[in-house]
Biopython code that builds the backbone (N, CA, C, O; Angstrom):
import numpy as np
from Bio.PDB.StructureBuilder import StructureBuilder

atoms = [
    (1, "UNK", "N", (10.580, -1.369, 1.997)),
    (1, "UNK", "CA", (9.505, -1.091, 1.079)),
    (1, "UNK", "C", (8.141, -1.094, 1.760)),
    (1, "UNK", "O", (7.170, -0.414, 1.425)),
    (2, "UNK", "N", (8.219, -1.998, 2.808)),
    (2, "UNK", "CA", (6.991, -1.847, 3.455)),
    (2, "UNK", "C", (6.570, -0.252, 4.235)),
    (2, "UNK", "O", (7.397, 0.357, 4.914)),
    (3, "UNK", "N", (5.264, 0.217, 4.008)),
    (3, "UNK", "CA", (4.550, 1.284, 4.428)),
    (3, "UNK", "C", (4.515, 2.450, 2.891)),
    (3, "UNK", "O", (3.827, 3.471, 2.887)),
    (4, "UNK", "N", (5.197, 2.112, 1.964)),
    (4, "UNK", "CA", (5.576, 2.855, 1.115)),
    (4, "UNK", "C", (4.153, 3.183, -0.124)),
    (4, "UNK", "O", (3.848, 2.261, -0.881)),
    (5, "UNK", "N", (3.406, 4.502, -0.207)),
    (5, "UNK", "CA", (2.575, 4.620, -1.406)),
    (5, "UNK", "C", (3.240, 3.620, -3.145)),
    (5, "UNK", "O", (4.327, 3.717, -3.716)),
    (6, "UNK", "N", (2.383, 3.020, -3.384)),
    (6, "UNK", "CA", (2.623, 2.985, -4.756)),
    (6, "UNK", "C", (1.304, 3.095, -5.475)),
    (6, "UNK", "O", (0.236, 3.370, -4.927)),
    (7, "UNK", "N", (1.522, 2.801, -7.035)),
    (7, "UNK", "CA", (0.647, 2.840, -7.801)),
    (7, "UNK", "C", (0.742, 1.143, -8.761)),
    (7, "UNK", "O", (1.631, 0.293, -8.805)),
    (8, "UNK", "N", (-0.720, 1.236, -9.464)),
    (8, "UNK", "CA", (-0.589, -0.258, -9.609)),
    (8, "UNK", "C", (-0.332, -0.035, -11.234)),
    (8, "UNK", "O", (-1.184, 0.698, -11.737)),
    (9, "UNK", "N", (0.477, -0.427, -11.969)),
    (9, "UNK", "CA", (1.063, -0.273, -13.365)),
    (9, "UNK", "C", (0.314, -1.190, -14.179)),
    (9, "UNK", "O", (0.233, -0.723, -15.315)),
    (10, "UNK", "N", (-0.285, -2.333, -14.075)),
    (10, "UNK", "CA", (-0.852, -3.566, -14.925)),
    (10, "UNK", "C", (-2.066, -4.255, -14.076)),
    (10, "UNK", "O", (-2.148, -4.577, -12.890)),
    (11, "UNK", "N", (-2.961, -4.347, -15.160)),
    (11, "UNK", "CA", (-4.619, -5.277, -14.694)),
    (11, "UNK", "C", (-5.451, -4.414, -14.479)),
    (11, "UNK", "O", (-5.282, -3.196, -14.541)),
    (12, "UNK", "N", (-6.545, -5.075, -14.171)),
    (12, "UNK", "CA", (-7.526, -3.899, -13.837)),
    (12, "UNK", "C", (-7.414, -2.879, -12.736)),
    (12, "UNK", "O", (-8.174, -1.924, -12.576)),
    (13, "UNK", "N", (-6.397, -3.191, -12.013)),
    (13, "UNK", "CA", (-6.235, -1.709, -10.865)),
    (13, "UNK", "C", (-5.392, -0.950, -11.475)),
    (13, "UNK", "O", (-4.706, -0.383, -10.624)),
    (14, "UNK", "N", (-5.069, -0.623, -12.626)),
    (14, "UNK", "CA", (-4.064, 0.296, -13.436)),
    (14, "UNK", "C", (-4.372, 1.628, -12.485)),
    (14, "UNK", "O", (-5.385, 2.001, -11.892)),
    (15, "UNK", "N", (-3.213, 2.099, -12.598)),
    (15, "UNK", "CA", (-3.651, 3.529, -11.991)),
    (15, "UNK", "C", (-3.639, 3.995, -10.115)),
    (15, "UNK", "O", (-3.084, 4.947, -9.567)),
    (16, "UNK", "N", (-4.408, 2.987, -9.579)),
    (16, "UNK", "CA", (-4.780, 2.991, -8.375)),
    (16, "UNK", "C", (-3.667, 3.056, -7.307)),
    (16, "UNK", "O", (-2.533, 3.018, -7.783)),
    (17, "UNK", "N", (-3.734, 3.125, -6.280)),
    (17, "UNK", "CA", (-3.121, 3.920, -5.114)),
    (17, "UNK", "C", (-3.375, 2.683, -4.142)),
    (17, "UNK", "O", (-4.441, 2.221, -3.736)),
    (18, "UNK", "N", (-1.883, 2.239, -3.861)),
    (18, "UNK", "CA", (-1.979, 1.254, -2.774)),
    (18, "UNK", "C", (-0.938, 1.449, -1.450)),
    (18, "UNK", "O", (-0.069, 2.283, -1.706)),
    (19, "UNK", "N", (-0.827, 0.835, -0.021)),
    (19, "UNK", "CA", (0.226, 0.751, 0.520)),
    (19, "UNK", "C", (0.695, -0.628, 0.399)),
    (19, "UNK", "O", (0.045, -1.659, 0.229)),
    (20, "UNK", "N", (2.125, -0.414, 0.537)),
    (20, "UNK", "CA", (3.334, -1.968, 0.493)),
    (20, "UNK", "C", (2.648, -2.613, 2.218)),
    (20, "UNK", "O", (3.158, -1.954, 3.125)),
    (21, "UNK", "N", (1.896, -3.441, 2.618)),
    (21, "UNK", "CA", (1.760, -3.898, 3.446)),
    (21, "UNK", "C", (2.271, -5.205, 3.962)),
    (21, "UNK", "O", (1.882, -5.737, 5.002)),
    (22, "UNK", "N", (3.461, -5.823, 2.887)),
    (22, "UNK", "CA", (4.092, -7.201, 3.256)),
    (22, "UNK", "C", (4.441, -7.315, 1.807)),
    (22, "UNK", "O", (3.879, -7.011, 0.755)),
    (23, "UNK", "N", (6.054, -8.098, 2.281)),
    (23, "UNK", "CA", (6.504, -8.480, 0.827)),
    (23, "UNK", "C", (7.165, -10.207, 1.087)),
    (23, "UNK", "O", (7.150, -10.729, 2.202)),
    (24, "UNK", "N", (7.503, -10.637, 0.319)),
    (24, "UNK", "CA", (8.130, -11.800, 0.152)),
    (24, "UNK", "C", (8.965, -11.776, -1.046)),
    (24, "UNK", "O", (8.804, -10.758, -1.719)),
    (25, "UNK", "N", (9.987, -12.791, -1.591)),
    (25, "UNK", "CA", (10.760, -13.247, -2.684)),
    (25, "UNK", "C", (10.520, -12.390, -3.665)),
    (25, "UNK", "O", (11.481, -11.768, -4.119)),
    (26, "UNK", "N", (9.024, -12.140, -4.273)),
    (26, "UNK", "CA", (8.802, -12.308, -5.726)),
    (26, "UNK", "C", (7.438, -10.913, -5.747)),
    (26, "UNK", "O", (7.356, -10.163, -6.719)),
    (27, "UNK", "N", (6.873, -10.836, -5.024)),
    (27, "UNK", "CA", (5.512, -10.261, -4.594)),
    (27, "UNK", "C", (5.307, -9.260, -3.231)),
    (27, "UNK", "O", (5.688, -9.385, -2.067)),
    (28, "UNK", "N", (4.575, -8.278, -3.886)),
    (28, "UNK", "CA", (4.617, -6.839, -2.901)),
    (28, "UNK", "C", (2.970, -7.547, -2.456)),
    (28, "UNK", "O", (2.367, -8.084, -3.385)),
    (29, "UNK", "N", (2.273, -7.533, -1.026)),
    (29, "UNK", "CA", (1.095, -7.660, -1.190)),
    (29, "UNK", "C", (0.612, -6.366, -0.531)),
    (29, "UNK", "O", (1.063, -5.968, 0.544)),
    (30, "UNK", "N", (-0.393, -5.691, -1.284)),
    (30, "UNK", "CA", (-1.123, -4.576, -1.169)),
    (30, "UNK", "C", (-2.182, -4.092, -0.641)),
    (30, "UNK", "O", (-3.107, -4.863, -0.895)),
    (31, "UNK", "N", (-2.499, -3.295, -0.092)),
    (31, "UNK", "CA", (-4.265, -2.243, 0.296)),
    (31, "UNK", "C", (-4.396, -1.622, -0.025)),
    (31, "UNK", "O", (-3.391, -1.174, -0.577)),
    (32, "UNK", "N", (-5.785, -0.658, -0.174)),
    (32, "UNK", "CA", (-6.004, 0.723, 0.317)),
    (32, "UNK", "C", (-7.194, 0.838, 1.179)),
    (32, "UNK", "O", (-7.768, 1.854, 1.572)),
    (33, "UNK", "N", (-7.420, -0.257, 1.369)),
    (33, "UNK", "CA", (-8.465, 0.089, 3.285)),
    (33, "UNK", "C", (-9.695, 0.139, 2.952)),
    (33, "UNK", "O", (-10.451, 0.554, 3.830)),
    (34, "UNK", "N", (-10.148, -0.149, 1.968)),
    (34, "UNK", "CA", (-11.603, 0.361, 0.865)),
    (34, "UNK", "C", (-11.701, -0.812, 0.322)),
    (34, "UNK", "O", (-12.017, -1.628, 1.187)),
    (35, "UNK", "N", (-11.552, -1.387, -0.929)),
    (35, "UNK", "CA", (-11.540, -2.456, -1.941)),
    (35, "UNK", "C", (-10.609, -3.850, -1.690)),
    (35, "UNK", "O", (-10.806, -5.060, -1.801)),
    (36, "UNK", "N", (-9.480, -2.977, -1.287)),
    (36, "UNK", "CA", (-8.172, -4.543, -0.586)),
    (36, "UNK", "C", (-8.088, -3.976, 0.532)),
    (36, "UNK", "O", (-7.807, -2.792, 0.721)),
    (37, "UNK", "N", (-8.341, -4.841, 1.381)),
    (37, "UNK", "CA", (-8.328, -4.794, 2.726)),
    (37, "UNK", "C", (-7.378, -5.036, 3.393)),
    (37, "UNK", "O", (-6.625, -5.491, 2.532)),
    (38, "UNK", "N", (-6.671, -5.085, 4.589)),
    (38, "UNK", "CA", (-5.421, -5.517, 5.155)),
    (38, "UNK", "C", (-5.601, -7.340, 5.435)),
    (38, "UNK", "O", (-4.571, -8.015, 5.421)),
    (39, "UNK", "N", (-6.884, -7.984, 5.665)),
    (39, "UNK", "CA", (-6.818, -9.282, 5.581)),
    (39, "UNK", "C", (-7.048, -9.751, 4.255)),
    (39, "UNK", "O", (-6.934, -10.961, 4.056)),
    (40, "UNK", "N", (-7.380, -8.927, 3.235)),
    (40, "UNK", "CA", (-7.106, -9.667, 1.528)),
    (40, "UNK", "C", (-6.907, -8.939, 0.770)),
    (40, "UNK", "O", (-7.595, -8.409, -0.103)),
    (41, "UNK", "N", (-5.151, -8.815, 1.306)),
    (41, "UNK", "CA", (-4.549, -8.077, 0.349)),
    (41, "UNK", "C", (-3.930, -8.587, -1.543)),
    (41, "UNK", "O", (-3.235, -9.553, -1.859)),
    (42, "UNK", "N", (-4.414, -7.707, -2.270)),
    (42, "UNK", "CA", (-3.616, -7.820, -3.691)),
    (42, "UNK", "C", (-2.005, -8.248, -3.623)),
    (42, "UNK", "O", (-1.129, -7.432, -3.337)),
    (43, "UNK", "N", (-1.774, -9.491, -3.893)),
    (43, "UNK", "CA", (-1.011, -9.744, -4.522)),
    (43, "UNK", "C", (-0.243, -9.514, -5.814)),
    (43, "UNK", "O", (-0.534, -10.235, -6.769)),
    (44, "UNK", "N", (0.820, -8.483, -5.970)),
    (44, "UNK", "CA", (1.349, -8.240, -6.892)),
    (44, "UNK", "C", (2.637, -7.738, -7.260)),
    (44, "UNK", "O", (3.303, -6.823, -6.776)),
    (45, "UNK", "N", (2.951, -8.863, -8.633)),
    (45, "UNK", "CA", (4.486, -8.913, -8.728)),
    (45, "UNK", "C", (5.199, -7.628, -8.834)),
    (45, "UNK", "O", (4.681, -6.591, -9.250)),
    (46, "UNK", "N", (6.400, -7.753, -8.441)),
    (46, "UNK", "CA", (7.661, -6.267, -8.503)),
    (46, "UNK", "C", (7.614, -5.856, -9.462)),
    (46, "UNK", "O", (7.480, -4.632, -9.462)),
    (47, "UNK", "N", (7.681, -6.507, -10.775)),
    (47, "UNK", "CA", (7.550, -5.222, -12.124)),
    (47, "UNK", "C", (6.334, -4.853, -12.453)),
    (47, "UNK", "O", (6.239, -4.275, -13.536)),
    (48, "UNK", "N", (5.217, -5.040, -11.742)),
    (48, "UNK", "CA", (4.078, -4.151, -11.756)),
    (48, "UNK", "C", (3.347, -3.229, -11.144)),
    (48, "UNK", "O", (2.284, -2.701, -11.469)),
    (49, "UNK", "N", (4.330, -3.037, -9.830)),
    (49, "UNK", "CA", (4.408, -1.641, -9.402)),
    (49, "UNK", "C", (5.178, -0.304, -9.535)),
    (49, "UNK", "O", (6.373, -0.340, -9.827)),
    (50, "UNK", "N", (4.625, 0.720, -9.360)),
    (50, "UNK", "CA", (5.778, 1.882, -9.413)),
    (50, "UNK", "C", (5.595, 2.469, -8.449)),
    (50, "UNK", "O", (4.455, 2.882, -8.236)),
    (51, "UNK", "N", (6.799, 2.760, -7.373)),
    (51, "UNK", "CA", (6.979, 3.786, -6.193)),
    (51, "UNK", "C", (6.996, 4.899, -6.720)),
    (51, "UNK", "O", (7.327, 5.377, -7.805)),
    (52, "UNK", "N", (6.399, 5.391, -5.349)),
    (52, "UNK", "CA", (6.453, 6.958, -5.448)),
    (52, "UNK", "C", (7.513, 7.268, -4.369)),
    (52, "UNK", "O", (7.791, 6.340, -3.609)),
    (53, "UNK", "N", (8.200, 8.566, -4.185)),
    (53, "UNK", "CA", (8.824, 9.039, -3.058)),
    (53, "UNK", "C", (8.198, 8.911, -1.441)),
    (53, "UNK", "O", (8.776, 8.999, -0.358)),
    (54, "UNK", "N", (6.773, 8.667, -1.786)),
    (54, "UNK", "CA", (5.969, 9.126, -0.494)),
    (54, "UNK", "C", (6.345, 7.701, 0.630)),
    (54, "UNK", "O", (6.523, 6.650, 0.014)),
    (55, "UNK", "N", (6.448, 7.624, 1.888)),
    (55, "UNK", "CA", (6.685, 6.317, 2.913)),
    (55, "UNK", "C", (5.529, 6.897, 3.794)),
    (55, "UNK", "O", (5.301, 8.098, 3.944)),
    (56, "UNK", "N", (4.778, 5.775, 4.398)),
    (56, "UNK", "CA", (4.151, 6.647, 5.514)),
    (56, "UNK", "C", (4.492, 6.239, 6.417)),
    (56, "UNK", "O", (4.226, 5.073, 6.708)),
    (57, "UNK", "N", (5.288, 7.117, 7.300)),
    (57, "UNK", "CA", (6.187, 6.527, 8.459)),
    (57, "UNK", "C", (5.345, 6.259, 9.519)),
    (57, "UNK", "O", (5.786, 5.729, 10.539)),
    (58, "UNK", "N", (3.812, 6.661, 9.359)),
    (58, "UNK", "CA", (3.303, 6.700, 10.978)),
    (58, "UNK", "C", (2.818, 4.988, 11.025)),
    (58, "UNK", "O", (2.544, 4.356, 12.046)),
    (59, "UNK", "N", (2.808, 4.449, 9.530)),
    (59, "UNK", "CA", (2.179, 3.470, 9.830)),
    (59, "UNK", "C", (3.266, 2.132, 9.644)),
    (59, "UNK", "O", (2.911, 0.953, 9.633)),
    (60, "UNK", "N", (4.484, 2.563, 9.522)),
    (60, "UNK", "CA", (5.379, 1.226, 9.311)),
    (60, "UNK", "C", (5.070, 0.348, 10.590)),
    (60, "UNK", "O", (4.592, -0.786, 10.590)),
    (61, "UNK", "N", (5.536, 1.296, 11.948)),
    (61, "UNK", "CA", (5.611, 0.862, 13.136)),
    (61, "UNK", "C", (4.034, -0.197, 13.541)),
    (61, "UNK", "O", (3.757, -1.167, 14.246)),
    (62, "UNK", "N", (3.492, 0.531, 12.798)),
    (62, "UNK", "CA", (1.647, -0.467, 12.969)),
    (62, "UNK", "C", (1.782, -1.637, 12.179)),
    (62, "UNK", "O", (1.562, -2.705, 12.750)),
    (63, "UNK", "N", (2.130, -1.652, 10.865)),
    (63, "UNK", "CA", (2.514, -2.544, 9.786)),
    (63, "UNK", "C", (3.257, -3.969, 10.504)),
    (63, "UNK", "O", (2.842, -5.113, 10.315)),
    (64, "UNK", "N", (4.487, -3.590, 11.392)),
    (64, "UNK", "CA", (4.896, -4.279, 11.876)),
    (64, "UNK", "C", (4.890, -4.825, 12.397)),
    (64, "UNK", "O", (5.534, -5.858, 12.214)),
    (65, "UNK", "N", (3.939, -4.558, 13.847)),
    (65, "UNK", "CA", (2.823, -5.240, 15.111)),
    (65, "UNK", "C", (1.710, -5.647, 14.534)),
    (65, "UNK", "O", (0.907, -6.322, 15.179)),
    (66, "UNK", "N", (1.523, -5.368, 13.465)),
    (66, "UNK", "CA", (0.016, -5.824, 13.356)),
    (66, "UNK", "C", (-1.324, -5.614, 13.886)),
    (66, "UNK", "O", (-2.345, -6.183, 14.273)),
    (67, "UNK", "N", (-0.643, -4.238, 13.648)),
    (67, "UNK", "CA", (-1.969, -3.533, 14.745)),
    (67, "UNK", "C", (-2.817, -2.757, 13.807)),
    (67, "UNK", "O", (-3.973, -2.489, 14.134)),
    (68, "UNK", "N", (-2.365, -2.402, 12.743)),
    (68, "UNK", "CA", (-2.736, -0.955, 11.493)),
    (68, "UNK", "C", (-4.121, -1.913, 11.233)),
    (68, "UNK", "O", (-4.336, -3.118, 11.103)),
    (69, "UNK", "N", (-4.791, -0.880, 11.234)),
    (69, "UNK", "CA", (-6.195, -0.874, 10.344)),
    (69, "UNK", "C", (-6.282, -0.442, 9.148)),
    (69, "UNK", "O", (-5.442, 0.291, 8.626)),
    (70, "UNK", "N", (-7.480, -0.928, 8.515)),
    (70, "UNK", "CA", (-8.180, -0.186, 6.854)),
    (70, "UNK", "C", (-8.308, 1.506, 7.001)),
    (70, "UNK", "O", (-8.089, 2.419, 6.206)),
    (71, "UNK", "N", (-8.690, 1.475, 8.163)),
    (71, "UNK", "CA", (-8.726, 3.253, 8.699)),
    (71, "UNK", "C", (-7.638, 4.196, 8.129)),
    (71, "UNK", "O", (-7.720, 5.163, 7.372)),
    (72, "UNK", "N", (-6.185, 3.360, 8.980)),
    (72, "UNK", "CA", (-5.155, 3.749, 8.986)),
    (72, "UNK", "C", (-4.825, 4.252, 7.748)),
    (72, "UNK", "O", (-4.450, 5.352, 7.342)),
    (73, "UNK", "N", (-5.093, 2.999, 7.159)),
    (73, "UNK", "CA", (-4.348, 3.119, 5.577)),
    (73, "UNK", "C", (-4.881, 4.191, 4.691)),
    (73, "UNK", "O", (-4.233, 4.956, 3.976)),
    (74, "UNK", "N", (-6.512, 4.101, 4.902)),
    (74, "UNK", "CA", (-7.105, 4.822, 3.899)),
    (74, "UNK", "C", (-6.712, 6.062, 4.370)),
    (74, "UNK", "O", (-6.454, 6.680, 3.336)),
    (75, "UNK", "N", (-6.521, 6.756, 5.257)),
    (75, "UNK", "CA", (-6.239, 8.019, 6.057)),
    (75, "UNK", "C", (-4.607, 8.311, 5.557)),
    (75, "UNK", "O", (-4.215, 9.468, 5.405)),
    (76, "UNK", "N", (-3.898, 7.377, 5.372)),
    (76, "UNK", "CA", (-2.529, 7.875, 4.562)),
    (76, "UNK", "C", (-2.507, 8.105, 3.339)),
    (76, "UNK", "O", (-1.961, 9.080, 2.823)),
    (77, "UNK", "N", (-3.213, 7.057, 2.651)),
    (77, "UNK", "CA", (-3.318, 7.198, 1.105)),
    (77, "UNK", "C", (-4.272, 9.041, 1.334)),
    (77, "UNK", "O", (-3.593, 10.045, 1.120)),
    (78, "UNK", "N", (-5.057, 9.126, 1.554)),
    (78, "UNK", "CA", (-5.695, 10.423, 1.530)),
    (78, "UNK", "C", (-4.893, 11.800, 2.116)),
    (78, "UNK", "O", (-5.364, 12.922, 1.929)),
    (79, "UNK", "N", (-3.528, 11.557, 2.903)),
    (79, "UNK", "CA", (-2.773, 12.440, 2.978)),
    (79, "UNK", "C", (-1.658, 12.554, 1.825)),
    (79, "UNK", "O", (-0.945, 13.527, 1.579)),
    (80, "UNK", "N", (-1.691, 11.456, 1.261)),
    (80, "UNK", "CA", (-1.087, 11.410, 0.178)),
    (80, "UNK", "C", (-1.673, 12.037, -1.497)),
    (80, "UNK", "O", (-0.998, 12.154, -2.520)),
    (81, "UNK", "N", (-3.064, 12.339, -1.295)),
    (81, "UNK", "CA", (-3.426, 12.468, -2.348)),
    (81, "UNK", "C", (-3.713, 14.093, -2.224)),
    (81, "UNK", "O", (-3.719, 14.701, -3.294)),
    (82, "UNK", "N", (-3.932, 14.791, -1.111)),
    (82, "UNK", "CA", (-3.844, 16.065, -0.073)),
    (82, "UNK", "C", (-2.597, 17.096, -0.357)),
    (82, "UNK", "O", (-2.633, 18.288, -0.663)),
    (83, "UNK", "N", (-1.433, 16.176, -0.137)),
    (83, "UNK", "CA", (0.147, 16.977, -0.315)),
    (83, "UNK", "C", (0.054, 17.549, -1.679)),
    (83, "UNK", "O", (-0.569, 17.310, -2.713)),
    (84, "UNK", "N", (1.144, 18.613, -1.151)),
    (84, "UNK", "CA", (1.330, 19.781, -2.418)),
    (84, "UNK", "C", (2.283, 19.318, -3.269)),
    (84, "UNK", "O", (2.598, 19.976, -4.260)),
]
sb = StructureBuilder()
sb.init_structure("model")
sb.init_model(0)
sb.init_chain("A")
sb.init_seg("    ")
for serial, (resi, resn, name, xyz) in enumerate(atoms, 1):
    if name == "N":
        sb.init_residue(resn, " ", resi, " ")
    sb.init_atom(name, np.array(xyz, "f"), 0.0, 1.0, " ", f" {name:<3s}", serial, name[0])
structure = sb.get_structure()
């Protein structure tokens, strides 16, 4: 699940466009490189997200090292919002 576009289903980010940047047990924690940052990411539970088909593969491998930036992210979400 990690690197994967979603959208936020409940609270005030209804609507909004995040990447899966770390998960645990219970909780997806989230960015989009703008507002949640990769060091304070949104915390939020599994039934209040919804996947989309989209993964961004360029950035799992960054996700994983800990190397990905706010750059990164915002630059996927924006290829994501780009596609036909």
């Amino acid at each position: 699940m990690i690197g994967n576009i979603v959208f936020s289903k409940c609270g005030h980010d209804k609507g909004k466009i995040f990447v899966v940047i770390n998960q645990d047990d219970s909780y997806y924690y989230l960015a989009d490189g703008r507002y949640r940052l990769i060091d304070r990411p949104k915390k939020k539970n599994f039934k209040h997200v919804q996947f989309t088909n989209y993964s961004c593969s360029e950035l799992l491998p960054l996700l994983l090292n800990n190397s990905c930036s706010d750059l990164d992210i915002r630059n996927s979400i924006k290829k994501f919002e780009e596609r036909d």
